[in-house]
C-alpha positions in Angstrom: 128.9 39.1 -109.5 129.5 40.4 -105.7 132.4 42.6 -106.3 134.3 41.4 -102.9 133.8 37.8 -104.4 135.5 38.9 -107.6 138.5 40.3 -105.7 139.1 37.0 -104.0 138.9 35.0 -107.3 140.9 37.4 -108.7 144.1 37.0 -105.5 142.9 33.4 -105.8 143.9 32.9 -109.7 147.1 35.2 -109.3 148.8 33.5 -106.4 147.8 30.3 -108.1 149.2 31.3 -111.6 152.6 32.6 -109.2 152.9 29.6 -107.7 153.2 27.7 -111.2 155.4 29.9 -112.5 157.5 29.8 -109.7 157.4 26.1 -109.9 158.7 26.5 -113.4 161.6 28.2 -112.7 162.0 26.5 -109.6 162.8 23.6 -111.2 164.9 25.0 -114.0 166.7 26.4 -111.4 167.5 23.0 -110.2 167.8 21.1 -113.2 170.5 23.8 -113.8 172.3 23.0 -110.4 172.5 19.5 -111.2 173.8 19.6 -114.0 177.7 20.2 -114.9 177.6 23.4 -116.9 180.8 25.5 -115.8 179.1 28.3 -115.0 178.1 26.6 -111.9 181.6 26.8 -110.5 181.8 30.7 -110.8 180.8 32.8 -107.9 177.5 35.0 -107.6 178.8 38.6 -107.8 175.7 39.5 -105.3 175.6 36.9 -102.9 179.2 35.5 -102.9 178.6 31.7 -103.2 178.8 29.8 -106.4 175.7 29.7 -108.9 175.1 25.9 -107.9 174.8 26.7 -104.5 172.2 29.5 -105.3 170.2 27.6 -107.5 169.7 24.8 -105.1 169.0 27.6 -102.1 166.9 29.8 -104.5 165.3 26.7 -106.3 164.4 25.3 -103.1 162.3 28.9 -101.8 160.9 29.0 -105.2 159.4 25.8 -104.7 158.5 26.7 -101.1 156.3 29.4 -101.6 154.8 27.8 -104.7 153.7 25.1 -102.7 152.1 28.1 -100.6 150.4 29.7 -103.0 148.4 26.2 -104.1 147.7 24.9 -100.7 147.4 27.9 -98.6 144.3 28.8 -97.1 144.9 32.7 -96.5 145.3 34.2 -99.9 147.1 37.2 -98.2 149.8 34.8 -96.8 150.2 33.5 -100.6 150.3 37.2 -101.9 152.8 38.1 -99.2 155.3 35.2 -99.5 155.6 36.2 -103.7 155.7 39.8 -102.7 158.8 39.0 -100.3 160.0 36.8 -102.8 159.8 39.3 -105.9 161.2 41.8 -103.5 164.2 40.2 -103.5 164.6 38.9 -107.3 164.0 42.8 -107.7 166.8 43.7 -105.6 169.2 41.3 -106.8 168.5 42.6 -110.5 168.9 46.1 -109.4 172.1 45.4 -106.9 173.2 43.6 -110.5 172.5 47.2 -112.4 174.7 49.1 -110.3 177.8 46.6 -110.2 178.1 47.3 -113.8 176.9 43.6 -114.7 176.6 43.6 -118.1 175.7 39.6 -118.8 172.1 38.5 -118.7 171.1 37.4 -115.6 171.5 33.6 -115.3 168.0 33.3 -113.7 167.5 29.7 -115.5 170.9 28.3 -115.4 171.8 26.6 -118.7 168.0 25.2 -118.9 168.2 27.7 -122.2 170.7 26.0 -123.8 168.9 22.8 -123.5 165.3 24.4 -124.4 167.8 26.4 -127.5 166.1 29.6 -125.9 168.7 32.6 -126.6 169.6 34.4 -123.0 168.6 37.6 -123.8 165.1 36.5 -124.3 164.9 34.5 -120.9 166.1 37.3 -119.4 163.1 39.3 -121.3 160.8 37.0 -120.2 162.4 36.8 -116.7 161.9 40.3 -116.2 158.1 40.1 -117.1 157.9 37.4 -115.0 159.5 39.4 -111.8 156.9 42.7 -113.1 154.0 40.6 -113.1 155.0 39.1 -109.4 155.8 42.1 -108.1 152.5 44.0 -109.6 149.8 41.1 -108.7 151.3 40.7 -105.2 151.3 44.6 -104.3 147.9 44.9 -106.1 146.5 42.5 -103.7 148.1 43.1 -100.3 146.8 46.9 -101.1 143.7 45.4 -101.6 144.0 43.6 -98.4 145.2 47.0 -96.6 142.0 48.8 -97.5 139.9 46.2 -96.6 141.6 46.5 -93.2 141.3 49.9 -93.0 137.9 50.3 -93.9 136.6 47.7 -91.8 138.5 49.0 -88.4 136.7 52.5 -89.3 133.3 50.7 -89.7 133.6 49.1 -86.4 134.4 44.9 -87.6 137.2 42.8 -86.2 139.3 41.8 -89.3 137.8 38.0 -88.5 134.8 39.7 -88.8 136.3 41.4 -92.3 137.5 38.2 -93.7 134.3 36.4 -93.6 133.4 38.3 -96.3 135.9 37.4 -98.7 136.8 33.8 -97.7 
């Protein structure tokens, strides 16, 4: 197979595959934020506002750019909008790390409980979540950059570019 073609199935099946993941925690996140846990109540050390506020906000992006990256037309939008996004799930963990937070990160809400999943290995499975956002997304955005590059040394308009991988 054309290798250009090959690239774009393989952005294609990534931002799809992000986009259901992020729909799956999505909605955990807001099955969490309805529900009357009282870890709700406490407040975010990061962002300040309680964790039901956050989950509704955060739950709401999630659900956002997964609706993105199945409907979206320009793969590099997808791949941008879950770089952003596991930008900032990145920097929440890390801002986490160096406020001595020593809890696991209550990226579900109390969905564990109810799924009898043990926190420490949501948060396990969080964090490969957030690695394989954060790879794919880069991987393919640099992908995108060197096609850029390459075609405004050869001369082509990046419309001109694109028709080769749409």
């Amino acid at each position: 197979m054309d290798k250009i073609y090959m690239r774009t199935l393989n952005a294609k099946v990534f931002t799809f595959s992000a986009g259901a993941l992020l729909s799956l925690t999505a909605l955990a996140k807001i099955m969490s934020a309805s529900g009357a846990a009282t870890m709700l109540h406490k407040t975010d050390p990061i962002i300040g506002i309680s964790y039901q506020h956050l989950f509704w906000v955060v739950g709401a992006i999630e659900l956002v750019v997964s609706f993105v990256c199945f409907f979206a037309d320009r793969v590099g939008l997808r791949a941008g909008l879950v770089a952003w996004l596991a930008t900032n799930f990145a920097a929440y963990r890390i801002s986490l790390y160096f406020l001595g937070y020593k809890n696991v990160c209550p990226c579900l809400g109390h969905i564990t409980d109810a799924l009898h999943i043990r926190p420490q290995i949501a948060d396990f499975l969080m964090k490969l979540v957030l690695v394989y956002l954060l790879l794919g997304s880069y991987a393919i955005l640099f992908q995108f950059w060197q096609k850029k590059r390459k075609a405004s040394r050869s001369g082509l308009s990046m419309r001109d570019s694109n028709s080769l991988t749409s």
